[in-house]
ZAMARGU-4260 file (C-alpha; in steps of 0.2 Angstrom, whole numbers, plus 5000, padded with zeros to 4 digits):
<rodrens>
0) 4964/4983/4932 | 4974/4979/4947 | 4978/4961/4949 | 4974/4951/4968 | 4989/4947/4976
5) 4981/4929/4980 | 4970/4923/4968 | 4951/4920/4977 | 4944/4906/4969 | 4961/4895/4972
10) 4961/4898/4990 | 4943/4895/4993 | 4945/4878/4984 | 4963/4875/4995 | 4952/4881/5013
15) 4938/4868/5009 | 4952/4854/5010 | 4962/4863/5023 | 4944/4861/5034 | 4942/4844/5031
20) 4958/4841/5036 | 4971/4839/5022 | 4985/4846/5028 | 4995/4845/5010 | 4984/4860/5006
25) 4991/4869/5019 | 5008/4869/5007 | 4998/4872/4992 | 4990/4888/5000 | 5007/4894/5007
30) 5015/4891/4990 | 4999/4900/4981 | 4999/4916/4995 | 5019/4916/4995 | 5020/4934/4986
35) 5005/4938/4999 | 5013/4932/5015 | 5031/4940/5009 | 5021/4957/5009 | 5012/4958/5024
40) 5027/4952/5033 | 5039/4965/5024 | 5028/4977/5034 | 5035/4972/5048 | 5057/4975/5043
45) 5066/4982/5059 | 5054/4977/5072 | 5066/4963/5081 | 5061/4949/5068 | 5071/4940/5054
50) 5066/4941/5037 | 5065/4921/5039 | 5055/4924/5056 | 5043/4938/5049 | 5038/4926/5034
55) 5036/4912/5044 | 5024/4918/5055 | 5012/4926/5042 | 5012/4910/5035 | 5008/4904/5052
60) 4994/4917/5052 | 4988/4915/5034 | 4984/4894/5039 | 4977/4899/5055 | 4965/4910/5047
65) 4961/4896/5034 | 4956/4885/5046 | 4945/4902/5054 | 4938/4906/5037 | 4919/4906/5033
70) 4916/4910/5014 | 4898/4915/5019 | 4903/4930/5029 | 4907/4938/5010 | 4925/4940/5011
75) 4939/4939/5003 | 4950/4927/5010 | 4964/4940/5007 | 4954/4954/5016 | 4951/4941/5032
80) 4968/4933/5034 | 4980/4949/5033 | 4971/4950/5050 | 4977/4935/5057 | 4993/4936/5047
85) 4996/4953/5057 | 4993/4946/5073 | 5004/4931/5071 | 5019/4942/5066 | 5014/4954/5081
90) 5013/4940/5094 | 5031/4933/5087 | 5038/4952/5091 | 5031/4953/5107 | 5038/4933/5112
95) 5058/4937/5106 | 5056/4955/5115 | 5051/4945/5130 | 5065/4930/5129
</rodrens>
């Protein structure tokens, strides 16, 4: 059985604080999706970021999509914030290509 890379329940319970606001549970959901933010972010090697850069802005993506998340929808949290967390990495290329 294959194990998630960013256990569900956890992060469900972590978003419901993040959405009323406590932002110490923005660190928590960082430190639990750590292993998860490294690996979309190493997709990412060789495009004009730092390994530093890349991992902070899928970070940036996976709290942005916290704060976006609606656990009626019948996601994953994982399957909804690798959107976001793309996106985040994606817009931090195309801002140092433009500088």
């Amino acid at each position: 059985e294959k194990k998630p890379i960013i256990n569900n329940d956890e992060a469900l319970r972590l978003i419901d604080l993040i959405q009323q606001g406590y932002s110490d549970a923005e660190n928590q959901l960082a430190e639990l999706g750590y292993v998860f933010v490294k690996a979309v972010a190493k997709q990412y090697v060789g495009k004009g970021l730092t390994d530093e850069e890349l991992i902070a802005a899928s970070r940036y993506g996976m709290i942005r999509a916290s704060l976006k998340f609606d656990k009626s929808r019948g996601f994953t949290f994982a399957a909804y914030a690798v959107w976001w967390m793309r996106e985040a990495i994606l817009q931090a290329i195309h801002k140092k290509e433009n500088n």
